[in-house]
N, C-alpha and C positions, 0 to 999 in steps of 0.2 A: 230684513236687509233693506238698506235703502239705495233706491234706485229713481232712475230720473224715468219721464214719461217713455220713453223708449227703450229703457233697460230692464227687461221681466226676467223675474229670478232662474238662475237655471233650472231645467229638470233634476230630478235625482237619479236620471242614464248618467245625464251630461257631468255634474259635481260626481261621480263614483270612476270615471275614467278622464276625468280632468280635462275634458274639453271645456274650456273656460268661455265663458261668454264675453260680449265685448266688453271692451275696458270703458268706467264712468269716466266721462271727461270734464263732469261740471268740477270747478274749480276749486270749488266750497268742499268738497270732499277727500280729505285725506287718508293715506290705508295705513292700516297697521295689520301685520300678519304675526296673528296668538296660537304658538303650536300647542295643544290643548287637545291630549290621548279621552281625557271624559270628557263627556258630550253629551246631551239629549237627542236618542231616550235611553241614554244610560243611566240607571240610579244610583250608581257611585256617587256620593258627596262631593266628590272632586268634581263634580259637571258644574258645580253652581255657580262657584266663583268665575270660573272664566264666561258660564252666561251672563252674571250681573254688569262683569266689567267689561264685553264687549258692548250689553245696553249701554250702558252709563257712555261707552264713547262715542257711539253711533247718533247720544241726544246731543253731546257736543261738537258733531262736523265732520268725528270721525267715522273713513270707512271700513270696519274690520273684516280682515280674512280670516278664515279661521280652518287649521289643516287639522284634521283628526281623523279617526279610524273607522271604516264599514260600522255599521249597525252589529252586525254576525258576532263580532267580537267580545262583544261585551256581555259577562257572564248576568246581569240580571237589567231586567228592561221594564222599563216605566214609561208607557206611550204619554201618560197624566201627569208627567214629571215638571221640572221645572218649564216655566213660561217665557218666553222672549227672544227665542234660539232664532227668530228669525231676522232679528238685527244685525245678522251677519250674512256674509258669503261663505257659506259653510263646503267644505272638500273634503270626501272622504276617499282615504289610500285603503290597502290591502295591511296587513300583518300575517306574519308568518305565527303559529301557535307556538307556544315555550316547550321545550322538551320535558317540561314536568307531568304536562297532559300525559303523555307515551309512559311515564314513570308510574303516575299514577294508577292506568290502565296494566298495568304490568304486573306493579304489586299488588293490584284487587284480584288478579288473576293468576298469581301464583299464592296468595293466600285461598282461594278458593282449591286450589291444585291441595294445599297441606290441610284444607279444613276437612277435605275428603278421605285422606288417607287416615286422617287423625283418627277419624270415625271406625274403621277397619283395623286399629291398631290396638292390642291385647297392652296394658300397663302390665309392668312387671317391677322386682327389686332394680333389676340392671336398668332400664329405662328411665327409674327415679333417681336410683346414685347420677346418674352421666347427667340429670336435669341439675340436681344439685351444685356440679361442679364450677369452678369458679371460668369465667370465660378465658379464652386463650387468647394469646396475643392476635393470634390471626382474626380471630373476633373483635378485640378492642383495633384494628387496623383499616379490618373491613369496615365497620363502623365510624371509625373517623373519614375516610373515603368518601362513606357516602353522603357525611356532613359536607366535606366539600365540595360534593360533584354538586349537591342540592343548592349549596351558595353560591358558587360559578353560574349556575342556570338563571338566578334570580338576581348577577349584576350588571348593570347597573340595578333591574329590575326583571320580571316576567316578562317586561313589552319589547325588549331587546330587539325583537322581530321586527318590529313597524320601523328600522330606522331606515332600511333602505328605501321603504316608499315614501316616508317623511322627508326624507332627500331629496331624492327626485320630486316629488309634488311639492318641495319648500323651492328646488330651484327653478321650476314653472313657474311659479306663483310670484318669485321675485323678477323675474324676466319680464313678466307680465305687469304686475302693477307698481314693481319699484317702490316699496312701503318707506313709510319716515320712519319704521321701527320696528322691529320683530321682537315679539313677548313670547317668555314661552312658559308654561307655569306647572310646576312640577311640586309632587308625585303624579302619573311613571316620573321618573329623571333620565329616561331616553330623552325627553321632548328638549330637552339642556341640551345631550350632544347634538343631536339635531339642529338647534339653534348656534351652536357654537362653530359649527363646519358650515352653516351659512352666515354667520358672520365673519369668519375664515374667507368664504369665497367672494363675498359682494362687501364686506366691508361697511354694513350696513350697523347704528345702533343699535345697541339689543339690551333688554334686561329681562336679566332671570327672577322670574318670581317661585319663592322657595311657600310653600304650602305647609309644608313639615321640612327638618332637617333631613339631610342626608345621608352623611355619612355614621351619623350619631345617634338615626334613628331612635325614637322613642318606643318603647311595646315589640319590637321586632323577634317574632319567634327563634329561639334559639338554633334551631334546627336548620335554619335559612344562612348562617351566618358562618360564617370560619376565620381564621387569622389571613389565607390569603383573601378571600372576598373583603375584607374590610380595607385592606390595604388596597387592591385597585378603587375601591369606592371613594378611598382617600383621596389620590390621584386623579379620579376623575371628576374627583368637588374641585377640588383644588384649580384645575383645568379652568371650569367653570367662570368660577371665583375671579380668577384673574382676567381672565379676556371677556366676560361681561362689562354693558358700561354702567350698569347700576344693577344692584342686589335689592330685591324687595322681598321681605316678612312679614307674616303676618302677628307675630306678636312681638313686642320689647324686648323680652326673655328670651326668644331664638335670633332675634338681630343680633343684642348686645353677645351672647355666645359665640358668636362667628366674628366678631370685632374681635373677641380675646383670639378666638381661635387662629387670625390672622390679622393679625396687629400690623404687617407692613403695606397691608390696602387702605387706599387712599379714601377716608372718613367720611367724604362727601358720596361718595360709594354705595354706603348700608343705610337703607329704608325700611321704615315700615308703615306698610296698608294693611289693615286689618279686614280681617271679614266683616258683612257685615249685613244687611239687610234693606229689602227693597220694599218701601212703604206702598206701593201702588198692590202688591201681594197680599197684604192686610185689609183691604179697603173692604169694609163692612164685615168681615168674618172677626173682628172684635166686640160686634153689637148682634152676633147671633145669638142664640138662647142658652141660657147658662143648663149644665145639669142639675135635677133634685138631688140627684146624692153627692158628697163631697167627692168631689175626683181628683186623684193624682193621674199625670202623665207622664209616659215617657215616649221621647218622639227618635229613633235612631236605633243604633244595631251594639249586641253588647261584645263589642271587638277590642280589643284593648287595653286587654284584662277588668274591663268591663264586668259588673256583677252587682243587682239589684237585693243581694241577699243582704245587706243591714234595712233596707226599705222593710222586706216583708219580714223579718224578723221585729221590727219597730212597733210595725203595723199589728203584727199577731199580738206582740204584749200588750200592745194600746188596750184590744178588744177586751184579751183577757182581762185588762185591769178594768175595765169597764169605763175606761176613757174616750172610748168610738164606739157605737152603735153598728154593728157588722151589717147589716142591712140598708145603713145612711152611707156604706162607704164604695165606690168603686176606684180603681187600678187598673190603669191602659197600658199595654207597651205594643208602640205602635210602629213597626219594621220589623224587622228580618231578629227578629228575639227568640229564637228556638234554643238558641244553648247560651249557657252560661256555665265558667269554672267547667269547662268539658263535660257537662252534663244537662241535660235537656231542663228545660225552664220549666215545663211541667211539674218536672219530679222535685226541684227545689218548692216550687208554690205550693205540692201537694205537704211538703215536709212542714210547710208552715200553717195548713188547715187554711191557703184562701183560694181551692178553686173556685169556689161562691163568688170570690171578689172579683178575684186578677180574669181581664180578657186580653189574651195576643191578637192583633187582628192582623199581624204580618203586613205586607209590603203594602202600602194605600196610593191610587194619586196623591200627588202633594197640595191641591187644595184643601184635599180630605185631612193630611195632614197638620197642615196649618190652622184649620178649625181645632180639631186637636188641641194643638197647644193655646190657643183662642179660648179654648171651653172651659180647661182644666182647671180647678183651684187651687193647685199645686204642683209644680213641673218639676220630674228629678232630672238633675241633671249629674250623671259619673262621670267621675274624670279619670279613670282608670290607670293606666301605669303614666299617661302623659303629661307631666308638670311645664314644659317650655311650650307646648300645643295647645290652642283653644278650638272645640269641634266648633262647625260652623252654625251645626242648634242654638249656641247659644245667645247667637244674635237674634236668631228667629225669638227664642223664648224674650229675650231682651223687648223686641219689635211689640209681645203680644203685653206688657206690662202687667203680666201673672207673676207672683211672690214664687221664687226659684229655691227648691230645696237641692242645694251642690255637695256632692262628698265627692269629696277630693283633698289630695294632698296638698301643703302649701307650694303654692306655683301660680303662673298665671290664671285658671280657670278661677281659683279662689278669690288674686288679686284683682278681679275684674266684676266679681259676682259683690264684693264688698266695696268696690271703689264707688260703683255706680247704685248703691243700695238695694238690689235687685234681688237679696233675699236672704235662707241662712248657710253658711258653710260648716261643715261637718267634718272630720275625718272618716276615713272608712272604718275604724275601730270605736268609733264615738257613739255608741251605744245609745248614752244618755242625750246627748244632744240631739240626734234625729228625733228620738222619741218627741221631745219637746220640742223641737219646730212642728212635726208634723202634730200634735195635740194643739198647739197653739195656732194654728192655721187652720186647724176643725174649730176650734173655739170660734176664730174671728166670724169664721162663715156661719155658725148658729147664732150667731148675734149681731145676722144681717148685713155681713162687712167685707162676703163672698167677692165684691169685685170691686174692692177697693184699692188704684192703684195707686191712690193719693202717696203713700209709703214706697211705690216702687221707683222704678230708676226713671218713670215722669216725672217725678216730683220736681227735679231740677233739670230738667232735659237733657239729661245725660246719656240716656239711649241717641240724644240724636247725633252722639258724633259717631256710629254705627252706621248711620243712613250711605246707601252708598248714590243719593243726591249730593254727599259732599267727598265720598271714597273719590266715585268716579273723575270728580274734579283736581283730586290730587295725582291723581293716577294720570290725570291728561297732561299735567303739569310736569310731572316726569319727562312722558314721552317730549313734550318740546323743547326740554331741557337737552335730554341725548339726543334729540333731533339736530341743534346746531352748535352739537360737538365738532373741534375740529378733527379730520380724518386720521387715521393713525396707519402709519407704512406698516 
């Protein structure tokens, strides 16, 4: 946070129940209030972006507020996590829990209730004919029921609960420092309505920055979704949409999608800022010590129909054919990697004979991390069901100038991994092609060319329009823009 010699950061009593400290009156300092549900030290992905972009505005003059939720809340926590959080004036409100927890709790304890009886229960002819049978309407009704009642829980999203303290602590906060502009950056997509009913009330600039789509979601479990949750979801993009004063994306492919999608907003409207990476995070974990044996990496979580199995199937032919040396080769997946295709990553690696190989080391600091993909002579990068999404890895992997093995479908993750020469793309059925990136990537590295990134996306400086030394500056460029918009009745 930056603060002038007399202004010391609040406590974390004071930022948890919103006693606000005094207001900065050096003049040089502008606020901007980023309603931003991920946060450090949440290891959600989602924390990152709105830490890079409140540094990035804090090195240009800006003062950013920043409203988010308790510590408590957040299901997995990285004290090691991203760096920089303290560029801002950070507030954290209360959230109410989703009622899927209580659903959850319910169903493990009424399946324990039938696992019990099941045990005590004699099979018979009649018990198997009545299993047989085809289910009853009552069955396919109840079952649709609970399809919806699970989609209603989860719209806008899970975090439904934090709006009424995001309210109230967004209309503190605006009473209080009067911001040139409220950001709010979504997924949750509460932190939109929240943003939107105080732009509603004070009338203040705002833009929504869209992280992923909304209402069109990418990967989105079946089970979470219904005909009526998709329809308020519509409605409440649409809301958005219209009474934001600038829409920002993070890729071409989900801007240009919501231009078609909404052809009668006004063109100057739809932007995109991309993810992207913070070079001061790199600074010497590129000149650390390479490994002896050829390493691939994987740095992330396999969510999104995510699935490393053409890698180690690749890998295991390679060996067989005696194109890899099984003792020259190691495979990292480094995050929350325990399942994959609903079934434990174990038992996929063990089906491929590489528990030798493959080590999970689960959730790391992200220092730890970023060596990682710093180390590795090959980074995979999945693109799993997401084709208009790019994860935010793979600017890191971009930042570390390692040759990028991508399977993925054609979409952005592809058109970005080819534009900027940053390695090979694959499809997920492309059997043949992994194989041969990843042999030809063993090759270059026995013939001493392990950290050559002459070929990658340095070659032309093309990673640097990733740097978010030049994000932040578009980003600032925005806000000043809706800053002196004229007011609207």
């Amino acid at each position: 946070m930056q603060t002038g010699p007399d202004h010391a950061p609040p406590s974390d009593e004071a930022r948890d129940i919103l006693v606000l400290p005094p207001s900065t009156e050096s003049s040089h300092l502008r606020s901007v209030l980023i309603l931003a549900h991920s946060w450090p030290p949440d290891a959600y992905v989602g924390a990152v972006r709105p830490v890079y972009l409140s540094r990035q505005l804090a090195r240009l003059g800006w003062q950013p507020i920043v409203l988010t939720v308790k510590e408590q809340t957040y299901e997995r926590i990285n004290p090691a996590g991203i760096a920089g959080s303290d560029s801002a004036l950070v507030v954290r409100t209360y959230c109410i829990k989703n009622p899927r927890h209580a659903y959850l709790w319910l169903k493990s304890f009424a399946s324990r209730i039938h696992f019990g009886r099941s045990r005590n229960a004699t099979a018979n002819h009649e018990n198997q004919a009545r299993t047989r049978r085809e289910p009853s309407r009552a069955i396919f009704a109840l079952c649709r029921l609970k399809r919806t009642f699970l989609s209603l829980i989860h719209t806008p999203d899970e975090f439904l609960g934090w709006y009424p303290f995001a309210l109230l602590g967004g209309i503190r906060l605006m009473l209080r420092f009067r911001p040139a502009c409220i950001i709010s950056t979504a997924p949750p997509f509460t932190s939109h309505l929240v943003a939107r009913m105080l732009k509603t009330l004070f009338n203040t600039p705002w833009i929504a920055d869209f992280r992923d789509p909304w209402s069109w979601r990418e990967g989105l479990p079946p089970e979470i979704s219904s005909a009526l949750s998709d329809r308020i979801s519509k409605v409440l993009e649409k809301g958005v949409i219209y009474h934001a004063d600038r829409i920002v994306c993070v890729t071409p492919g989900t801007t240009e999608r919501y231009r078609q999608m909404y052809p009668q907003v006004s063109a100057d409207k739809w932007l995109t800022v991309t993810n992207g990476y913070d070079r001061d995070e790199f600074a010497g974990l590129c000149q650390s010590e390479t490994p002896t044996k050829f390493t691939i990496s994987y740095v992330g979580g396999f969510d999104f129909s995510r699935s490393p199995r053409l890698l180690l199937r690749s890998v295991s032919e390679l060996i067989a054919e005696g194109l890899i040396d099984k003792s020259k080769l190691a495979v990292r997946f480094v995050g929350p990697c325990e399942t994959a295709e609903g079934i434990p990553i174990v038992s996929m690696i063990d089906e491929y004979d590489l528990l030798e190989v493959v080590e999970i080391t689960g959730l790391v600091p992200r220092p730890e991390a970023l060596k990682a993909i710093c180390q590795a002579h090959l980074l995979l990068l999945l693109g799993g069901s997401q084709r208009l999404s790019i994860a935010a890895k793979v600017y890191e992997y971009l930042a570390a100038g390692t040759p990028i093995l991508a399977i993925a479908q054609e979409g952005e993750i592809a058109d970005l991994v080819r534009s900027v020469g940053a390695g090979y793309v694959v499809s997920p059925e492309d059997l043949t092609g992994a194989k041969y990136a990843i042999a030809t990537r063993y090759g270059d590295c026995l013939s001493g060319r392990s950290n050559d990134v002459s070929a990658g996306p340095h070659r032309n400086g093309a990673a640097e329009a990733y740097s978010w030394d030049g994000l932040g500056l578009a980003y600032s460029e925005i806000i000043k823009q809706c800053s002196i918009l004229p007011p609207r009745g």
